[in-house]
BAKOL-740206 format. One record per residue: chain; y, z, x of N, C-alpha, C in turn. Coordinates in nm, 3 decimals. Last residue first. Layout:
<rs>
> c/n.v/n.w/n.u/ca.v/ca.w/ca.u/c.v/c.w/c.u
> A/Y/Z/X/Y/Z/X/Y/Z/X;
...
</rs>
This chain:
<rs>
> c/n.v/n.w/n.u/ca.v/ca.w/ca.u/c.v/c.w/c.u
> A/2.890/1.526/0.255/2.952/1.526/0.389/2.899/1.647/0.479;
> A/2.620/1.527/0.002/2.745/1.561/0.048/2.729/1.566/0.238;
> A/2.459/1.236/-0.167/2.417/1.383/-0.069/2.549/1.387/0.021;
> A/2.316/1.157/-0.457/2.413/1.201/-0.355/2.414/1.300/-0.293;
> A/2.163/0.869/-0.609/2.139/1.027/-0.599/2.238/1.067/-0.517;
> A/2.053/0.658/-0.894/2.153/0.741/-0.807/2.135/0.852/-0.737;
> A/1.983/0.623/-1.139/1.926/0.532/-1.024/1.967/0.600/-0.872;
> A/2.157/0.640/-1.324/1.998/0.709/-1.310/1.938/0.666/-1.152;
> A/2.479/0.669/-1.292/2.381/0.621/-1.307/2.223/0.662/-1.264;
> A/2.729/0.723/-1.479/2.634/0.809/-1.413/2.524/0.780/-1.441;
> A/3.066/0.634/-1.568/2.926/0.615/-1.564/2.820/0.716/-1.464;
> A/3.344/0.583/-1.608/3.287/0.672/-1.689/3.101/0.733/-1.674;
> A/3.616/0.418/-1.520/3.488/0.492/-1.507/3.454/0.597/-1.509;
> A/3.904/0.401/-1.529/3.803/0.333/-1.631/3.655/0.375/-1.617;
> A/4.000/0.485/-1.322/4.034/0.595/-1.422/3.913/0.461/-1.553;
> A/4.006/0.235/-1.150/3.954/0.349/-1.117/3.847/0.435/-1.234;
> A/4.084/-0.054/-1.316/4.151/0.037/-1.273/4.046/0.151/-1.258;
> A/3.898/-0.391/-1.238/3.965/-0.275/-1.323/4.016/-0.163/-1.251;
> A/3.937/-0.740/-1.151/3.872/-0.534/-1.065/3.995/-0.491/-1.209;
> A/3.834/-0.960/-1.249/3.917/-0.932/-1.288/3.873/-0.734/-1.236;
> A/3.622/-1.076/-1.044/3.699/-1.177/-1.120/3.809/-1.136/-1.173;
> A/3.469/-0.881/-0.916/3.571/-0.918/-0.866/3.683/-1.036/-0.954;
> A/3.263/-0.787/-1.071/3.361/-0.690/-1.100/3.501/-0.772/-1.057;
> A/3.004/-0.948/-1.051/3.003/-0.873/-1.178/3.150/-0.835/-1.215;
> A/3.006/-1.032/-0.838/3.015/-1.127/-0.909/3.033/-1.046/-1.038;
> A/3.023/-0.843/-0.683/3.139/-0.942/-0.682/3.094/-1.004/-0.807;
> A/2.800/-0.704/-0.687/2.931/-0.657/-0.733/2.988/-0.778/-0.756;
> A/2.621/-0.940/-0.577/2.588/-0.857/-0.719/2.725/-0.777/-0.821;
> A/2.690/-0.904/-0.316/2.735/-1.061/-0.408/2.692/-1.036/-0.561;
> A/2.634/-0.713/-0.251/2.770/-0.743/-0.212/2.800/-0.808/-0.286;
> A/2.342/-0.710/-0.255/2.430/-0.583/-0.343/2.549/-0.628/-0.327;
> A/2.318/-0.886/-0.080/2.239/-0.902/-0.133/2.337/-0.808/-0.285;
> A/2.373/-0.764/0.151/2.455/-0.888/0.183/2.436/-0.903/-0.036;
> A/2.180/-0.530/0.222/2.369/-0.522/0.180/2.431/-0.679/0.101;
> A/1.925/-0.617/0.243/1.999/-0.549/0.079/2.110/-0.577/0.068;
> A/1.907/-0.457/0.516/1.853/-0.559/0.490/1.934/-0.479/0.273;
> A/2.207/-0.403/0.711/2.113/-0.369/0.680/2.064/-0.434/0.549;
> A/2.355/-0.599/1.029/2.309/-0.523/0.884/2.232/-0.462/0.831;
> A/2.394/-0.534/1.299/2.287/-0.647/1.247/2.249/-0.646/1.148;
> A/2.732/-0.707/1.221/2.559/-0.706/1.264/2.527/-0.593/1.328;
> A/2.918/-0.613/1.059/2.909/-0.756/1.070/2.733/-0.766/1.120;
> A/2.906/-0.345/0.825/2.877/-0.402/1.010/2.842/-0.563/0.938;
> A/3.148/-0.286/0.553/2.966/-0.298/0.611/2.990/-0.375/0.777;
> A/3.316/-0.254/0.252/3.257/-0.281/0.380/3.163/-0.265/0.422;
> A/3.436/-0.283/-0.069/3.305/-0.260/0.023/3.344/-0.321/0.114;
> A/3.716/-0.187/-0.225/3.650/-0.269/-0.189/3.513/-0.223/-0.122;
> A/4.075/-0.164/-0.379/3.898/-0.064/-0.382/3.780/-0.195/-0.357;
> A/4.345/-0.157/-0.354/4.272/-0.239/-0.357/4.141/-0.165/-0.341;
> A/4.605/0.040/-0.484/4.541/0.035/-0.398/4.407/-0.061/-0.437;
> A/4.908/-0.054/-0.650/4.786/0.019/-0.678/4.735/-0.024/-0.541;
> A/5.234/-0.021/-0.549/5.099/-0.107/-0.638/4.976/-0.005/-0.619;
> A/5.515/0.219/-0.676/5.386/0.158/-0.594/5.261/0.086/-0.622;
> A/5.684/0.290/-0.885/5.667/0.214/-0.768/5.603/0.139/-0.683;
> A/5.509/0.546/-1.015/5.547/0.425/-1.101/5.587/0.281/-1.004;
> A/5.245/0.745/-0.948/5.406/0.681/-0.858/5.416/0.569/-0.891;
> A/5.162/1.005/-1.116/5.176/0.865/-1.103/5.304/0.896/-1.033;
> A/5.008/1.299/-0.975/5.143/1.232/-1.066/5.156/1.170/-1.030;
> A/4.855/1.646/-1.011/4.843/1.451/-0.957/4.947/1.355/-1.055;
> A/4.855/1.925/-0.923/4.885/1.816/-0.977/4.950/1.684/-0.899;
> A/4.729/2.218/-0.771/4.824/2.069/-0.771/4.741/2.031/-0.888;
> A/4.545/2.452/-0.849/4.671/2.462/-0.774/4.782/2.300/-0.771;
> A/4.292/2.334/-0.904/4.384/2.378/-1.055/4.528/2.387/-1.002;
> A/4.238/2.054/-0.716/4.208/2.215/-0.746/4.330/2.193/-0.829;
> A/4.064/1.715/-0.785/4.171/1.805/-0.726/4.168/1.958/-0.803;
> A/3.916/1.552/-0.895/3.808/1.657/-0.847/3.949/1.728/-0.766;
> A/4.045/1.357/-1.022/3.901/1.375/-1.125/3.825/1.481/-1.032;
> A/4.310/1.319/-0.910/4.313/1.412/-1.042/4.159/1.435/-1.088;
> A/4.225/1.118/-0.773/4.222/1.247/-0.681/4.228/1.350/-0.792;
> A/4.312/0.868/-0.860/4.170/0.895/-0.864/4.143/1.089/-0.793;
> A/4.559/0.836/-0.775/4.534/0.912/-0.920/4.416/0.958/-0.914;
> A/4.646/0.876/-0.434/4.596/0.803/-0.532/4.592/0.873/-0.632;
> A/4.907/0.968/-0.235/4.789/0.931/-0.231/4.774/0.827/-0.400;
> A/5.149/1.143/-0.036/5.122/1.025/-0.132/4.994/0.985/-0.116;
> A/5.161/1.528/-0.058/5.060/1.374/-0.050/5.076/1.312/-0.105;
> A/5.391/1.708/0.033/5.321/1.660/-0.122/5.269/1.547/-0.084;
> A/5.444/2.044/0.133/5.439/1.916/0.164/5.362/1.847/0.019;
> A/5.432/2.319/0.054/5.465/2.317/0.244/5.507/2.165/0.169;
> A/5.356/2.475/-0.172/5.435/2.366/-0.221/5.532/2.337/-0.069;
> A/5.060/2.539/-0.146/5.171/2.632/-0.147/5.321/2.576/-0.149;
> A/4.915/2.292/-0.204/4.917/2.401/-0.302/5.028/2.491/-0.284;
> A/4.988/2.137/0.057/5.002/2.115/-0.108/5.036/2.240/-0.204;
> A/4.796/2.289/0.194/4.937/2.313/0.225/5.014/2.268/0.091;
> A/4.527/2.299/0.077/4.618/2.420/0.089/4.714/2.407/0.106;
> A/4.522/2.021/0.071/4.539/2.081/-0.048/4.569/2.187/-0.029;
> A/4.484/1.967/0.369/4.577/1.909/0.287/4.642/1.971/0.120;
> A/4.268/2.114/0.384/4.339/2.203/0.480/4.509/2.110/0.397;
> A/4.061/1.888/0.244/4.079/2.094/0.209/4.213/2.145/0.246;
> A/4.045/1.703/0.372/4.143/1.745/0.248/4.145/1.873/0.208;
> A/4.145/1.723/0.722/4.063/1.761/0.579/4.108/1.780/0.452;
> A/4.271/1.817/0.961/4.225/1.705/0.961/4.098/1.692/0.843;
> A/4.630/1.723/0.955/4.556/1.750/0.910/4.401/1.712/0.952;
> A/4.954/1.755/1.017/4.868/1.689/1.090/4.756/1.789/1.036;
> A/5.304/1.733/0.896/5.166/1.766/0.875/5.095/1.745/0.958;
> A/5.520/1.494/0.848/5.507/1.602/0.939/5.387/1.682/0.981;
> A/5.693/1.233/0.806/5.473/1.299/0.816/5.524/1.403/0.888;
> A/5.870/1.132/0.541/5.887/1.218/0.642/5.742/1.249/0.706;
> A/6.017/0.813/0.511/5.870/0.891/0.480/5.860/1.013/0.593;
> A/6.362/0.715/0.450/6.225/0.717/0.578/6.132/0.829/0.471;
> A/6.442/0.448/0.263/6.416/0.570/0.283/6.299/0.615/0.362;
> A/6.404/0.179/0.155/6.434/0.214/0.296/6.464/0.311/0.335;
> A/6.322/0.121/-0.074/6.490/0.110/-0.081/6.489/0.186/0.062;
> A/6.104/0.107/-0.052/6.105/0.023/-0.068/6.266/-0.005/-0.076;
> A/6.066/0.378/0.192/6.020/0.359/0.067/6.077/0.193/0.048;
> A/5.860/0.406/0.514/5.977/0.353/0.463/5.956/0.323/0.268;
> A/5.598/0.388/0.568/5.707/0.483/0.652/5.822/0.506/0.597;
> A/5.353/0.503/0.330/5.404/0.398/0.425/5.557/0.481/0.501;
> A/5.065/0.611/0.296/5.199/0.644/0.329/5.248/0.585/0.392;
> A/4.867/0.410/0.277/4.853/0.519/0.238/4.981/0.547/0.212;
> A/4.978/0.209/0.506/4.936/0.136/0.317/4.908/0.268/0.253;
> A/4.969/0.293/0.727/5.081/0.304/0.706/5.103/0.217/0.555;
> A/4.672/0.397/0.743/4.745/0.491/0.689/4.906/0.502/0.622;
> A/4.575/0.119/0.850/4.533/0.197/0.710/4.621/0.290/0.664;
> A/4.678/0.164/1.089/4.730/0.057/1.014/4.731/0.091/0.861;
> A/4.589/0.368/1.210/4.703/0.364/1.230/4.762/0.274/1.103;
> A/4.265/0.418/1.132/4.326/0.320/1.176/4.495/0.349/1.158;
> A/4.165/0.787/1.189/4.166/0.689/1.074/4.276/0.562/1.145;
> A/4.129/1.026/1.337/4.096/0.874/1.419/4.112/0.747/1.292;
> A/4.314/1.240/1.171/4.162/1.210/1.311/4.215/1.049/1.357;
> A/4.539/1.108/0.900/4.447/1.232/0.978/4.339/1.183/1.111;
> A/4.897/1.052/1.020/4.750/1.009/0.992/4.602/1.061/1.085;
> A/5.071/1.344/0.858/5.021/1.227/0.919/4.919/1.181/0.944;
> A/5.230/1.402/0.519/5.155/1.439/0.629/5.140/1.277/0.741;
> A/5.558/1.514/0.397/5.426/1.462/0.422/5.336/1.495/0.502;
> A/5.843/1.643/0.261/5.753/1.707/0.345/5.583/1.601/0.388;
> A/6.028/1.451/0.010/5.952/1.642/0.032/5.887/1.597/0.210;
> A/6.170/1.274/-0.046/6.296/1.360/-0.029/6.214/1.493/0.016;
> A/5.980/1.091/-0.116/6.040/1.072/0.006/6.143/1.209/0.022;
> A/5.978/1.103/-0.376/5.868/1.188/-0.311/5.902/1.201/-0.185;
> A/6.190/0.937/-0.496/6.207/1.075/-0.489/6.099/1.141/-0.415;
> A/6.090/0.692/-0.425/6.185/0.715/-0.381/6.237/0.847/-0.372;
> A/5.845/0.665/-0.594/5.850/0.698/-0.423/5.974/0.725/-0.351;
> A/5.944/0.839/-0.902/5.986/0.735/-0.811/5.931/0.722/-0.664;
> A/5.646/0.971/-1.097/5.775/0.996/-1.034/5.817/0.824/-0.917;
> A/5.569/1.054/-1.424/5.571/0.978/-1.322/5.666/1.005/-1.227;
> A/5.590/1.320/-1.576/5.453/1.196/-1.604/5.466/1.075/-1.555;
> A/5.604/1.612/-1.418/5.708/1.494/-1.494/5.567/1.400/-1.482;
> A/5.566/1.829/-1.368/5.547/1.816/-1.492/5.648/1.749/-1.554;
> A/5.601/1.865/-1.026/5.450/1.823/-1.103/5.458/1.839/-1.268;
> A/5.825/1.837/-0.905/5.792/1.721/-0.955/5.662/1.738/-1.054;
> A/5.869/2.074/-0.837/5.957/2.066/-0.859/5.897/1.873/-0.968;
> A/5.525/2.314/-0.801/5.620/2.204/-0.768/5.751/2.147/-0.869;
> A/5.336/2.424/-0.910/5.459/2.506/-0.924/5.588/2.391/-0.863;
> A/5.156/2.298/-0.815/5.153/2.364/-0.944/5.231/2.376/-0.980;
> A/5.184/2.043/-0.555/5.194/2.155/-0.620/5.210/2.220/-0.773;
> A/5.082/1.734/-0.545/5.228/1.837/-0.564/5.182/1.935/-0.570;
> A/5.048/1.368/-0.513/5.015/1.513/-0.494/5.067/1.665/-0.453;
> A/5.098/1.076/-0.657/5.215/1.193/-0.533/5.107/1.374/-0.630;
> A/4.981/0.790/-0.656/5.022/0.886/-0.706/5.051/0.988/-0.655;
> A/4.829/0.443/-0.739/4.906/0.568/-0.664/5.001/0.655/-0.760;
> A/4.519/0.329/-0.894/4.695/0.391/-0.901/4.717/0.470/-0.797;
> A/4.314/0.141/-0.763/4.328/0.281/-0.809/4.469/0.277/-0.760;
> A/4.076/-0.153/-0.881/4.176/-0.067/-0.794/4.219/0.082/-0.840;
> A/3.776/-0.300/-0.745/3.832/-0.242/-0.856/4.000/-0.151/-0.805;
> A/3.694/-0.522/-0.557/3.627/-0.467/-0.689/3.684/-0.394/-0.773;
> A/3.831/-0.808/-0.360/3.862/-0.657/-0.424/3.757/-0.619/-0.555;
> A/3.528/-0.887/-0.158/3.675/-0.898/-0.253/3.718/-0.785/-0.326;
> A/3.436/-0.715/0.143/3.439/-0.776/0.016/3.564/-0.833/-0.063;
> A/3.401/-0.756/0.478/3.477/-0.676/0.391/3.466/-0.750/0.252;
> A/3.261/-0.654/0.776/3.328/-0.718/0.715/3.361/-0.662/0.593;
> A/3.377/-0.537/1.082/3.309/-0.502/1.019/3.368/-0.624/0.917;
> A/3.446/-0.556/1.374/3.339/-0.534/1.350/3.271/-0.531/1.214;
> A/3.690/-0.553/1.326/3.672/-0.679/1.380/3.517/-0.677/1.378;
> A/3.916/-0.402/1.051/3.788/-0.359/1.185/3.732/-0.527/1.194;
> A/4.073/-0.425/0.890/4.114/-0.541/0.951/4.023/-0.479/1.086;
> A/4.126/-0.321/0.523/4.047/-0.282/0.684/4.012/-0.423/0.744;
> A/4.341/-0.113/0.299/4.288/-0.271/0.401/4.173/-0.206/0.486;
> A/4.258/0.023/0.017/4.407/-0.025/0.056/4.366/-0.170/0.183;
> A/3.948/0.152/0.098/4.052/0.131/0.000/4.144/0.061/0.058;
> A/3.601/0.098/0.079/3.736/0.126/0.125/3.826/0.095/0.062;
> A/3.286/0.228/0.054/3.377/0.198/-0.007/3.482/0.208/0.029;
> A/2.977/0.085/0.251/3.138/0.211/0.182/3.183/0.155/0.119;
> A/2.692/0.075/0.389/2.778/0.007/0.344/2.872/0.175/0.296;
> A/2.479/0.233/0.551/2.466/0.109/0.518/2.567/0.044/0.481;
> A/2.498/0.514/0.728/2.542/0.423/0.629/2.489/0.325/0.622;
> A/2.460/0.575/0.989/2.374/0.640/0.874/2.414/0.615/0.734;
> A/2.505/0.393/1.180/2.397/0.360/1.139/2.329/0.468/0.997;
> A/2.711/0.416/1.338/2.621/0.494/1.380/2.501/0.474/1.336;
> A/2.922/0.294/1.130/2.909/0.210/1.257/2.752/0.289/1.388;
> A/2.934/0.475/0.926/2.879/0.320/0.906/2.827/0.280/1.066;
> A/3.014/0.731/1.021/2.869/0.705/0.987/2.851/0.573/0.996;
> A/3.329/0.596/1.140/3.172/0.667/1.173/3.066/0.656/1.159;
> A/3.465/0.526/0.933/3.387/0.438/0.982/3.302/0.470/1.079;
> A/3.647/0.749/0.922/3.618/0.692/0.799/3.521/0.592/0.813;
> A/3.759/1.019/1.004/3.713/0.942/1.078/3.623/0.861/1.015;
> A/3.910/1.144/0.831/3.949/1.131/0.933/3.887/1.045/0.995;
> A/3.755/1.195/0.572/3.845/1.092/0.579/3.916/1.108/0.731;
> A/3.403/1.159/0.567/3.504/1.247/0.622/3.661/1.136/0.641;
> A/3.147/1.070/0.318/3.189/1.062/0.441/3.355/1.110/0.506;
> A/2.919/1.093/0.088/3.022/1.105/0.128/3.072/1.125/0.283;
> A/2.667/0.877/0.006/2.702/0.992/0.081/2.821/0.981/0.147;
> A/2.434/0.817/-0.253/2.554/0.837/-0.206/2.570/0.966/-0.112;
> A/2.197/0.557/-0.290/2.173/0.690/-0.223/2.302/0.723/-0.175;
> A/1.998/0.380/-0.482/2.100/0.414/-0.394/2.158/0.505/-0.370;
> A/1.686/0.199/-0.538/1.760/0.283/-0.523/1.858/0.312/-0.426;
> A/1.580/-0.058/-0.709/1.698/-0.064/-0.595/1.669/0.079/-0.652;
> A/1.410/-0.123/-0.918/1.316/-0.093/-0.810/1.485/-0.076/-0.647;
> A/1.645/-0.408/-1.055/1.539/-0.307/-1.053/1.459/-0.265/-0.928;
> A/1.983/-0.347/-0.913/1.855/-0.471/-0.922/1.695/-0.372/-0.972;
> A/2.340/-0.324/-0.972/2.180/-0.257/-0.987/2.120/-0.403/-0.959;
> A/2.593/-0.369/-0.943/2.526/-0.433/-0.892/2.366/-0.408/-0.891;
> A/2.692/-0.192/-1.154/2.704/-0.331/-1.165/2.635/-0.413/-1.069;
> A/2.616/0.048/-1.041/2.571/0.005/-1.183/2.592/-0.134/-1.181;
> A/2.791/0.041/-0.763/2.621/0.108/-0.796/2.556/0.030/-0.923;
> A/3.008/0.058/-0.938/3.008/-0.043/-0.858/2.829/-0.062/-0.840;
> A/3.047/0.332/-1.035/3.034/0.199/-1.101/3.014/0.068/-1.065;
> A/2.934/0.516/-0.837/2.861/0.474/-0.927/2.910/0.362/-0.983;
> A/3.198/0.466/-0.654/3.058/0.407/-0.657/2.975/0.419/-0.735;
> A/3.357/0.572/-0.840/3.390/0.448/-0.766/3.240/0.382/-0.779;
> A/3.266/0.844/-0.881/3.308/0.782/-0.984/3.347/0.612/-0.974;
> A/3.339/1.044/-0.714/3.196/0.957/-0.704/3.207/0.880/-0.816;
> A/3.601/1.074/-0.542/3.580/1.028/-0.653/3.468/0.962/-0.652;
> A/3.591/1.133/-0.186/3.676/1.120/-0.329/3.608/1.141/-0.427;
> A/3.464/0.854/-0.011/3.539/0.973/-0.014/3.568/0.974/-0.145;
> A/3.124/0.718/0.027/3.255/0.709/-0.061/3.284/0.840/-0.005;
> A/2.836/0.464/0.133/2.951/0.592/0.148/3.075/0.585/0.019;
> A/2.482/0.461/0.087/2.639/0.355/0.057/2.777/0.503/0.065;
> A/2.223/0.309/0.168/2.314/0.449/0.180/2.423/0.393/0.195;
> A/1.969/0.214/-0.073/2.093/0.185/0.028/2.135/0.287/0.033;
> A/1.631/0.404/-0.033/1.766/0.369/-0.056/1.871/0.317/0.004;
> A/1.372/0.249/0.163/1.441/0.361/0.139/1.530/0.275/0.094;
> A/1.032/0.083/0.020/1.173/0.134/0.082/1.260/0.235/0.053;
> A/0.762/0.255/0.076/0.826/0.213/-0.062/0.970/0.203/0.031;
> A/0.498/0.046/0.225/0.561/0.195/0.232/0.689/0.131/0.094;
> A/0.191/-0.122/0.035/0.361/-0.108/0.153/0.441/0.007/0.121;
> A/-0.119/0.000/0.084/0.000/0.000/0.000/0.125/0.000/0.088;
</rs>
């Protein structure tokens, strides 16, 4: 009897809520897939070590090593505040006003480039982005958050597992972030190419917004950072 293969091991930060839907749309029977979260400082690690198979990335990735899908689905930006914050019980805010708090900078070894589509330097009326921060975890990000030190421009998708201490508040300004798959150019792993063209074809024609998923798939299993 042939040994039974193992699961893809497909990464995500955040919101398991990405990849399952992506997971679902590209199902094949007898596929199992196997989530495991991976550390936003150093975001291409596991992949490139081999204990990934594929991720999920957001905003760009211009790694020469690796390749990259069409967009699958996107996720709103949005300014991470404090409870007690001066902004957190308004139901959107300007980047132009988030620029006036405290940020952070770009955590570990994450691409320089990536981070300046996270938090960019400059708002769109050319207001500097203050980073002051140097983090290297969302944990250690949400404490400073929480005590209202600094306010993360980030994403909405962060409202489906952020602590009771912040609030997550649209940034009416800013486009949404592009939500995609990556993976090693070589020598892959056998499936990826295979699950790549399964999404796409299911999601990339028209990628929906984040906050649209709802799913939890049987097929699934996850194993934390």
């Amino acid at each position: 009897m042939p040994d039974k293969p193992r699961p893809l091991r497909f990464g995500y930060h955040g919101f398991a809520g990405v990849p399952e839907a992506i997971a679902h749309a590209a199902r094949e029977a007898g596929t199992e897939v196997e989530l495991i979260e991976y550390a936003v400082d150093d975001p291409f690690r596991l992949l490139r070590s081999g204990e990934l198979d594929l991720m999920i990335a957001k905003f760009c990735c211009h790694e020469p090593d690796l390749a990259t899908s069409a967009t699958l689905m996107t996720d709103a930006r949005a300014a991470v505040v404090g409870a007690s914050h001066p902004l957190s019980g308004r139901d959107s805010v300007s980047i132009e006003e988030v620029a006036a708090y405290d940020g952070f900078e770009c955590p570990g070894t994450m691409p320089g480039y990536v981070w300046d589509t996270v938090v960019p330097r400059r708002t769109p009326g050319g207001r500097p982005i203050r980073r002051r921060y140097s983090v290297r975890s969302t944990q250690e990000m949400m404490e400073l958050v929480s005590r209202g030190e600094a306010v993360h421009i980030s994403l909405l998708s962060l409202a489906a597992f952020a602590p009771h201490s912040v609030r997550v508040v649209p940034i009416h300004d800013l486009p949404p972030a592009p939500v995609f798959l990556t993976w090693c150019r070589e020598p892959g792993a056998p499936g990826v190419r295979a699950f790549v063209a399964r999404a796409e074809a299911e999601m990339s024609a028209a990628p929906v917004d984040v906050r649209r998923t709802h799913l939890r798939p049987t097929h699934l299993r996850t194993t934390g950072a």
